[in-house]
N, C-alpha and C positions, 0 to 999 in steps of 0.2 A: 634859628633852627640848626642843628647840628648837623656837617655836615655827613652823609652814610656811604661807608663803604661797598665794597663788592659782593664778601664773603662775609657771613655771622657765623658762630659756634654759642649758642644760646643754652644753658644748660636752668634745670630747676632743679631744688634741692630733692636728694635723693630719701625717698621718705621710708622711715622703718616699716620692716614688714612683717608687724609684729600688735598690728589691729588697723581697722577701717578708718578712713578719711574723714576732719570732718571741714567745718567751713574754715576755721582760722586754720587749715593748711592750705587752701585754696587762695583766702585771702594773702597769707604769706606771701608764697612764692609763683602756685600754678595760673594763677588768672593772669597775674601785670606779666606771667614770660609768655602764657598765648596769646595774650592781645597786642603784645609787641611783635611775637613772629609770625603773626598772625599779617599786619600790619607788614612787615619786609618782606611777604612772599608779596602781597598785591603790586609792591615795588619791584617785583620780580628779582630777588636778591636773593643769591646761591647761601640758603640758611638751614643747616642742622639743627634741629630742637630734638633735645635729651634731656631721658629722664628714667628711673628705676627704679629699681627696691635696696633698700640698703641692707643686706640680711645677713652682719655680721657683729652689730651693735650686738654687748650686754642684753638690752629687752630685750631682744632678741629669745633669749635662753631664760629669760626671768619670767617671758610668758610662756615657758614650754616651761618651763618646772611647776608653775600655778597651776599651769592645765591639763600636767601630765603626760605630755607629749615630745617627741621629740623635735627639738630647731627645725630640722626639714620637712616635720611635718605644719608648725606653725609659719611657715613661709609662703609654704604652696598656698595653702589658703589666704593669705593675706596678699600675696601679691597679683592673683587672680583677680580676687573682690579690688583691689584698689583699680589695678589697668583697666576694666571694665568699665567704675565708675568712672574714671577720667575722660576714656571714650564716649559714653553716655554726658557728658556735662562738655563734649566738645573740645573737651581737650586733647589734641591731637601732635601727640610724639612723635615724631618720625622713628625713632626705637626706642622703648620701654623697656627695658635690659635689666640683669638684675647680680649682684657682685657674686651670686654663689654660684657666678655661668665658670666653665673651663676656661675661659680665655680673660676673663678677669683676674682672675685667680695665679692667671701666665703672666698677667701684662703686673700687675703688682707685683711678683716676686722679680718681675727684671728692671722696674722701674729701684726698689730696695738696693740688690744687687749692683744694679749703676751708680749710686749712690755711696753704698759701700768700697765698692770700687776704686772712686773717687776718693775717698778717706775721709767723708763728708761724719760719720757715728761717730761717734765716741762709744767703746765699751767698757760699761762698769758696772759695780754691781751695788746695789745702794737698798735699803730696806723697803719694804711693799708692806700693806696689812693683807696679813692672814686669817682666816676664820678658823677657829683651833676646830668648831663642830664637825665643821665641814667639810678638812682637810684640804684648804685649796687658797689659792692666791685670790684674791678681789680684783676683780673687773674695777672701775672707775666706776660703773652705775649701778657697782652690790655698796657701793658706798653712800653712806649721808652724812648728814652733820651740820656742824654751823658755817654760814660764809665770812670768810672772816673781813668781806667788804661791806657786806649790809647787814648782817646778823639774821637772812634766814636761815632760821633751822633745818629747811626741807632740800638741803645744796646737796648737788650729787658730788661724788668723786672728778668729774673734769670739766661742770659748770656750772654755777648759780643759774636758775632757770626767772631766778626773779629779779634782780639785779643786771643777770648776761656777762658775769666776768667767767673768763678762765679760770679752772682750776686743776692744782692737781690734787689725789688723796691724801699726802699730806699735807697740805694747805689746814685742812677742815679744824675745825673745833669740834670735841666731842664727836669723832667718828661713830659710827652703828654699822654692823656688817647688817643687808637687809636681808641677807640669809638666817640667821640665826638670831637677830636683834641684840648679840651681842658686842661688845667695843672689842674689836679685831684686837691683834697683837701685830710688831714689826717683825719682819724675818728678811734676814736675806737672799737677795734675787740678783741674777745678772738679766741684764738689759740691753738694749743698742740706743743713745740717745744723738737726737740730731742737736746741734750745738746751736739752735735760736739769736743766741747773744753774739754771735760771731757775725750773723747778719743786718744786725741792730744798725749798723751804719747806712747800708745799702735799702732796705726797709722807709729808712728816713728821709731819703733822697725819693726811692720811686714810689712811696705813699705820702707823707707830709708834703714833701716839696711840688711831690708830680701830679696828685691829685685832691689838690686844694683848691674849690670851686668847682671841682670837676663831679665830685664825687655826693652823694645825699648827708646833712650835715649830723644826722642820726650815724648813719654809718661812718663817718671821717673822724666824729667825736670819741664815738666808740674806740676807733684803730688807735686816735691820738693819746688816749688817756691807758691803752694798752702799753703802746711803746715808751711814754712817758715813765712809765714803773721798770721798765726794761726787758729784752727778751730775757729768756732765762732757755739752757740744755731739757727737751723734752723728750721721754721716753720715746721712741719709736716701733716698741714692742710689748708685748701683754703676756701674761702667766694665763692662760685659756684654754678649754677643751674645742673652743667653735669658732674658725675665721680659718685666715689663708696661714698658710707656714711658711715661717721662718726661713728662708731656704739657704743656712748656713748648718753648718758640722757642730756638733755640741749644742743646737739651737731646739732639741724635739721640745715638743709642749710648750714653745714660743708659737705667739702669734701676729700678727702683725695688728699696730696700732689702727684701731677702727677710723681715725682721721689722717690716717693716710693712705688704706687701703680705699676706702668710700670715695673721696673722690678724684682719684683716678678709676673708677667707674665710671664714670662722664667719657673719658675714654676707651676706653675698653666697649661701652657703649657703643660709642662712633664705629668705631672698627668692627662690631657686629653689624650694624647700619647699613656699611662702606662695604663689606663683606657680599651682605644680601644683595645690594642695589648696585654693585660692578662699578665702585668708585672707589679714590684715595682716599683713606682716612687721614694720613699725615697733612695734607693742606689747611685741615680743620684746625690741626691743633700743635705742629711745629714750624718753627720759623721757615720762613721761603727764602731760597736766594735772593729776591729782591724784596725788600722789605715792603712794599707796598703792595704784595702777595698775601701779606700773612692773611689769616683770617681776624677778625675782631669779636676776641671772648667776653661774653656778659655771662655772669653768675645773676640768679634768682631766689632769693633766699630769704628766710624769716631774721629778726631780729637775735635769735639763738644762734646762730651760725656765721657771724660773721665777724668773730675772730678766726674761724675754721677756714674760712674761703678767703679774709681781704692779707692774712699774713702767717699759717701754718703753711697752708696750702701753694700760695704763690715764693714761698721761702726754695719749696719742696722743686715747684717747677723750675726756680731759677739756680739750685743747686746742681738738679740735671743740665742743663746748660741746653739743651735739645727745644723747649716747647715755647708758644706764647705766653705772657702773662695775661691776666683779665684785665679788657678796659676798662668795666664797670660793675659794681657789685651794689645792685639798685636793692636792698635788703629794705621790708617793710618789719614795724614793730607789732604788739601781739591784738588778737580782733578780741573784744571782749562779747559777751553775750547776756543781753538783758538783763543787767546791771551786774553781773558778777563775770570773773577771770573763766574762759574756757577749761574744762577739767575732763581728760579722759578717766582718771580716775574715779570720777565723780559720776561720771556719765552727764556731767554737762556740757553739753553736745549738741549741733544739729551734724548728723551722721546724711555723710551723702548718699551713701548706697540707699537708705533709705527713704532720704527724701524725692530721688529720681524714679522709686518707686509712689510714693505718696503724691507724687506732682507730677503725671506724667505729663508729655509735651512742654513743661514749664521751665524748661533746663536755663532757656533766657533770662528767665526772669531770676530766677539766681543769681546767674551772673551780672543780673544789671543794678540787682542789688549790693552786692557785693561789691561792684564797680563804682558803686557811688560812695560805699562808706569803706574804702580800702584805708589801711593803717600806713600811709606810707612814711609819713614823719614821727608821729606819733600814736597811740594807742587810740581805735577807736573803740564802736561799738554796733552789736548787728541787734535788732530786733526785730519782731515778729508783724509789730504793726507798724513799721519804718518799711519791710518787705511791701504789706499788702498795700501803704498809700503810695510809696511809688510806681507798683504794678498799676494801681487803679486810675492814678491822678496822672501819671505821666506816659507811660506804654500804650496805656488804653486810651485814657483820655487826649495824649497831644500826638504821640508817633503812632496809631492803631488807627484814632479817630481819622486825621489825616488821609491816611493813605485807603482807608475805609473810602472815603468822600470823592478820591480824585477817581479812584478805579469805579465806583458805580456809575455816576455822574456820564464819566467817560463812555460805561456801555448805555445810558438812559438815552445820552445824544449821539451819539456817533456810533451805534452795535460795536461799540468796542474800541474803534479804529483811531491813533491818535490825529487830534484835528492839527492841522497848519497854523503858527504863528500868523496874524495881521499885523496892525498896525502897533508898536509900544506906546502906552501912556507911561508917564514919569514915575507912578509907582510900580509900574513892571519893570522897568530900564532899573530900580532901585532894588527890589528884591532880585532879580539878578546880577549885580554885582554883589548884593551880599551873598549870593549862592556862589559864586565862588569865590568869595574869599575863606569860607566857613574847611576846606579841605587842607588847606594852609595853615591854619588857625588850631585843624583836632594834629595834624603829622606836628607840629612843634611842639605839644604838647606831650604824644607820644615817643618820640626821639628823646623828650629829658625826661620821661619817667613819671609824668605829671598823668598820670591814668586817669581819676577823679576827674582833672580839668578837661581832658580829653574828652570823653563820657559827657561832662557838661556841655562842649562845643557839638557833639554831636547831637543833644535832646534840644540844643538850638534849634541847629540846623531842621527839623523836621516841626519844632515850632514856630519857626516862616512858616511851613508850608501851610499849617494848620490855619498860621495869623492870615497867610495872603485868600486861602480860599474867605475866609470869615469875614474877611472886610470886604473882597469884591464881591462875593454873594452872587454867583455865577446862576446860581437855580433863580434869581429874581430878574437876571435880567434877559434868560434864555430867548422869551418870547417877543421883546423890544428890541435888543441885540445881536443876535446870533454870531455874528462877527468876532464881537468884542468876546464873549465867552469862548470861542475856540482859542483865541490867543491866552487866555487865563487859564482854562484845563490845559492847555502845550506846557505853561509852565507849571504849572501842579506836576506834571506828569514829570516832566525832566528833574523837578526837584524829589520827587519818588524816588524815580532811577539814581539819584546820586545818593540817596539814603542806601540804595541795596551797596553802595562799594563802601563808603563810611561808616555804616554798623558793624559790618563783617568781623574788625575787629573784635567788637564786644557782644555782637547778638549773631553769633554765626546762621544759627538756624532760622531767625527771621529774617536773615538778607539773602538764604536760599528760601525761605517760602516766597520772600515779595520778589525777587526773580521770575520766580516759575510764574504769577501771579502775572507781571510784566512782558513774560514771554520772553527774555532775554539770559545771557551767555551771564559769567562773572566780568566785567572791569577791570581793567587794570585802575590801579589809585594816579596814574597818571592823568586818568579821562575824567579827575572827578573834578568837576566844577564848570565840568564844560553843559554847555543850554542844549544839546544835539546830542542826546544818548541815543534819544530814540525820533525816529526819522516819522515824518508825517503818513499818515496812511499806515504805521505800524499797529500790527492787529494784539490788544491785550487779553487775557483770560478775568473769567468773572470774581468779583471779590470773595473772597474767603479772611478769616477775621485769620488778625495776626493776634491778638491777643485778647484774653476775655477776663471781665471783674471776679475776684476775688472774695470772696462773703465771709462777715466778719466770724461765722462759725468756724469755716476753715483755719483761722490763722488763730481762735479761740482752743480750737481742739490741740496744734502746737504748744501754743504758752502753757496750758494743762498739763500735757505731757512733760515739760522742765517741770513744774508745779508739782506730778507724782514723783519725779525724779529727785527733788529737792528733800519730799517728804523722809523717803526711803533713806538719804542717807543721815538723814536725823534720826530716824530708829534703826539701823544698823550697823553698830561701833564699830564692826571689824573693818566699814570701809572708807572712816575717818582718822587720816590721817595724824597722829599725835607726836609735837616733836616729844625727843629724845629724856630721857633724864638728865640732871646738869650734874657735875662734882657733887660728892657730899659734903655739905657743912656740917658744925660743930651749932648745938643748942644756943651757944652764949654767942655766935655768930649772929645767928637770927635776931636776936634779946636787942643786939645795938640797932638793929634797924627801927624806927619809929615813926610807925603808917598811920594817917588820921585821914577821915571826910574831910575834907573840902567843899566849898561851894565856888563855880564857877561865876563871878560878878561879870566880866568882861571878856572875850575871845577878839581879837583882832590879827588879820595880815600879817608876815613880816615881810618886809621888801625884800626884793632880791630872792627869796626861797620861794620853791613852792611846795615848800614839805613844809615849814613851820609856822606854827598858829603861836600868837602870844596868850597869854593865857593870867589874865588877875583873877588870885583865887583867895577867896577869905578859909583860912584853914582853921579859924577857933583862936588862934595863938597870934595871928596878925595877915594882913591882906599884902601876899607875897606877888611875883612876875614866876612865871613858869615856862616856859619854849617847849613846845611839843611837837613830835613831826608827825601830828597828825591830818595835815592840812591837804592831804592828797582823800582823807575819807571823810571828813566832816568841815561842815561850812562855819564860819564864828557865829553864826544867829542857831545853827544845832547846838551849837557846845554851850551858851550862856548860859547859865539859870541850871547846868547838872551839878548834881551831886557826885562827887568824884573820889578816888583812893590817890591820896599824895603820900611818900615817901619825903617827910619833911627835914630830916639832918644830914640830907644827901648833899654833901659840900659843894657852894654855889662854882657855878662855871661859866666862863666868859662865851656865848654864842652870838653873829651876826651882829657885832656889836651893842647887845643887852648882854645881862647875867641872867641865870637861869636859879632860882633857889629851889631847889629841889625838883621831883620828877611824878609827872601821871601815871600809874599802874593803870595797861592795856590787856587785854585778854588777846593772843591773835591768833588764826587760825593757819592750818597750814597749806592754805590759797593767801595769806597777807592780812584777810579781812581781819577789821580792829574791832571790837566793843571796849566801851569802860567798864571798870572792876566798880560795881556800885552797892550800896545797903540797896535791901529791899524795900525798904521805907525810907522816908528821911528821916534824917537824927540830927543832929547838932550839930554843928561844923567846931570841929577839933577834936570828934569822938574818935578815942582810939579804936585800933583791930591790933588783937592779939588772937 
């Protein structure tokens, strides 16, 4: 168990405010940063939790062009609708702040200025894509094109959103302004750039060296395979009509780079917080004179932002020389949803404004769903009937049913009042010491970020209680016994009570309904595992359900709703995304390529990858070896027996220790999804396509 400090500075990533929430931003960042601060207040631990609206990103202005509006007016709306849902779903900021306040806007032009100051820029002036239509410089997210690490097509201007590297606009292959859909031109721009490479040494020491082990191996690989290619000088400033300015001479129509203004919003945050609430903001988030003062910074963040958070951002504060750096930047990867990649463009989506309407009182059960399939290592997936059987099979049936049984029982025998322990038998002396060890068991699991584990120690902890009533079977021996059952409702009941401080965490509002329910105050997590919450003779209120079954029409009328949603963007081209055009070629280019069917005989593994399938395919002309990295969308017993489009004089090449002779022609879509390029019938293997 790690050991916790005095003071947290807890922030989650600052979300655009530029459309509604749905679950894989909750799953991201918002759930694992409230059930961790959630968790250090019961500890009673001096903790800010921050959080905003990010409302100077590009989207920003790309959704106020689409819909005709202006930035400040797509803001207000989105950042109302968001702080509300977050409220409504229990998520609870101490300030919700938002970067287009007046005193963000101060605190970034003197954080720039300190910097500058410092002689930290570099000024130069280096060529930007312009869009001749438009008359204007490109943002980083009016930009697309290819990535030139993975070869999506769909890469913005400053990240592969499918891959997750950095990038800048000219990185891309085949640019697109997505203003005008056409391939910008370079023009000259002066800039302010912060020198990256200059820090590359110190970077290596307090990320490789310092938090190796420390850190989640998703995120440590990430930074490692960053710094491995080297820092490079990154713009600090934007050609832009909407953000903060510049606040230098010669600088009008400069703005300031959206990752470095956004998160010093975390601060500027605080200091609205600190402001309201008649306290120091500096203890939050600059060093103390004695360094065992400082406060200890966690970042919350999705799998997209943390190169932004583990080394633009920490470069920035250790340039100023003034603030903490982050301990930990516990970043989960992306939630998928019923079998395909979440898409707001797509509207595939479960939207939460909506669903807190659609579900009222069921705010738990999102979160407990959520909490069980979080993406923390790796990419998971949410569905609709993974929702309803853990509502049904677990809430209801082991943590609902439980505390259903101890509170009636209790008023059947006693009007209410808990009865006094007697004598222990050996299986009660045994379920309490597993009752307390199970508080020990969820805090070591929360302290390293292990949320899922956590969530699991706790749907334990409340199946004792479920297993101990079932096996002693109190209602049978009420009328032989009496005795003996007061001492087994005592422990039911204590083991209740320690459910309301242990879920809190993750089911905030079933740990104040079973409170109220219990008659009792909140806990501190100090008291939990103790057998004496509640004192003999303490009077409890009558059951009321903590949770109720879900019917398969309910979670049927969801999947339907993806199901219209899928339909619509199959007949609606305008809101399928198509990459780009590629260079033109010449006729007699095309002429030497020579594409034939295939038949797949064989598909197998290859060790060591898990993107490539091997692939024996009889092409007409001879039964070739093929490497396909298609091993992330199809199984070798899918791929057998198709009929397939091979590129067969495509000069062999040494992969993973096989050669690869030639190459599969994929179709993919601009979500990643693959299909093969197939005849509509089958034909002969080594029919040509021309």
């Amino acid at each position: 168990m790690q050991k916790l400090n005095n003071r947290y500075t807890v922030t989650a990533a600052l979300p655009y405010a530029n459309g509604p929430l749905h679950i894989g931003h909750i799953a991201g960042a918002y759930l694992p940063s409230d059930i961790f601060v959630r968790y250090l207040k019961l500890r009673n631990k001096d903790v800010v939790y921050i959080c905003g609206s990010d409302e100077h990103g590009a989207a920003i202005t790309i959704r106020a062009k689409k819909e005709g509006i202006t930035p400040n007016e797509i803001i207000d709306k989105y950042h109302e609708l968001n702080k509300n849902t977050f409220k409504k779903l229990g998520i609870n900021f101490d300030m919700y702040h938002r970067t287009s306040a007046e005193n963000h806007h101060k605190l970034s032009q003197e954080f720039f200025l300190k910097l500058y100051e410092n002689g930290e820029f570099v000024e130069k002036e280096s060529e930007q894509y312009y869009d001749e239509d438009f008359k204007q410089f490109l943002a980083d997210r009016y930009i697309t094109g290819k990535c030139p690490k993975c070869g999506n097509d769909g890469a913005y201007g400053d990240q592969c959103e499918k891959c997750g590297s950095s990038l800048n606009p000219t990185d891309l292959i085949n640019p697109i302004s997505t203003l005008s859909g056409k391939t910008p031109e370079l023009k000259t721009t002066k800039h302010w750039f912060l020198p990256l490479d200059k820090y590359q040494e110190w970077m290596e020491k307090w990320l490789i060296e310092g938090k190796k082990g420390k850190w989640k191996p998703n995120v440590y690989g990430q930074c490692s395979s960053w710094l491995k290619e080297g820092l490079r000088p990154r713009a600090m400033t934007r050609d832009l009509d909407w953000g903060v300015d510049v606040p230098l001479k010669g600088a009008e129509g400069k703005k300031l780079y959206v990752w470095l203004d956004a998160p010093i919003g975390y601060i500027s945050s605080t200091q609205q917080w600190a402001e309201e609430n008649g306290t120091d903001w500096e203890k939050y988030w600059k060093k103390q004179e004695n360094p065992e003062d400082n406060s200890t910074l966690i970042h919350f963040i999705g799998k997209d932002n943390i190169v932004f958070h583990c080394i633009i951002f920490p470069v920035i504060l250790h340039a100023h020389g003034d603030y903490i750096l982050p301990e930990n930047v516990p970043a989960n990867e992306f939630l998928n949803l019923e079998g395909d990649k979440l898409s707001t463009s797509r509207n595939w989506a479960v939207w939460l404004h909506e669903y807190v309407e659609e579900f009222p009182g069921k705010e738990d059960v999102l979160r407990y769903a959520l909490a069980a399939t979080l993406p923390e290592t790796k990419d998971n997936e949410f569905t609709w009937k993974d929702f309803q059987t853990r509502n049904n099979s677990e809430l209801v049936g082991i943590f609902g049913n439980f505390i259903n049984r101890a509170v009636v029982l209790t008023h059947k025998y006693y009007d209410g009042k808990v009865p006094a322990r007697n004598e222990l038998f050996d299986y009660d002396q045994e379920v309490i010491d597993e009752l307390k060890s199970f508080p020990d068991v969820i805090e070591e699991k929360i302290t390293n970020y292990k949320f899922r584990e956590a969530l699991s120690a706790m749907m334990e902890f409340a199946r004792l209680g479920n297993k101990y009533l079932a096996e002693t079977e109190p209602w049978k021996l009420q009328k032989e016994n009496h005795e003996r059952v007061k001492t087994i409702m005592n422990i039911a009941l204590q083991i209740a009570a320690n459910l309301s401080i242990v879920c809190e965490p993750f089911l905030p509002f079933t740990a104040e309904k079973l409170r109220k329910m219990l008659n009792i105050e909140a806990f501190a997590w100090d008291l939990a595992g103790s057998i004496d919450l509640l004192e003999a003779n303490h009077t409890i209120k009558k059951a009321e359900l903590l949770f109720e079954k879900i019917e398969d029409e309910v979670v049927e009328k969801q999947v339907q709703k993806l199901e219209n949603t899928k339909k619509e963007n199959k007949m609606t081209d305008k809101d399928i995304e198509v990459a780009p055009i590629k260079d033109e070629i010449k006729f007699d280019d095309f002429m030497k390529m020579d594409m034939r069917v295939g038949t797949v005989v064989k598909a197998e593994k290859i060790k060591k990858s898990n993107k490539l399938l091997k692939l024996t395919i009889d092409t007409g002309l001879d039964t070739r070896t093929i490497l396909s990295g298609i091993a992330k969308h199809f199984t070798p017993e899918e791929v057998e027996g198709k009929q397939v489009t091979v590129l067969v004089n495509l000069a062999p090449r040494p992969m993973m220790g096989e050669v690869s002779e030639g190459m599969v022609l994929m179709a993919e879509d601009a979500e990643g999804n693959l299909q093969f390029v197939q005849p509509g019938n089958n034909v002969n293997p080594g029919s040509t396509i021309s």
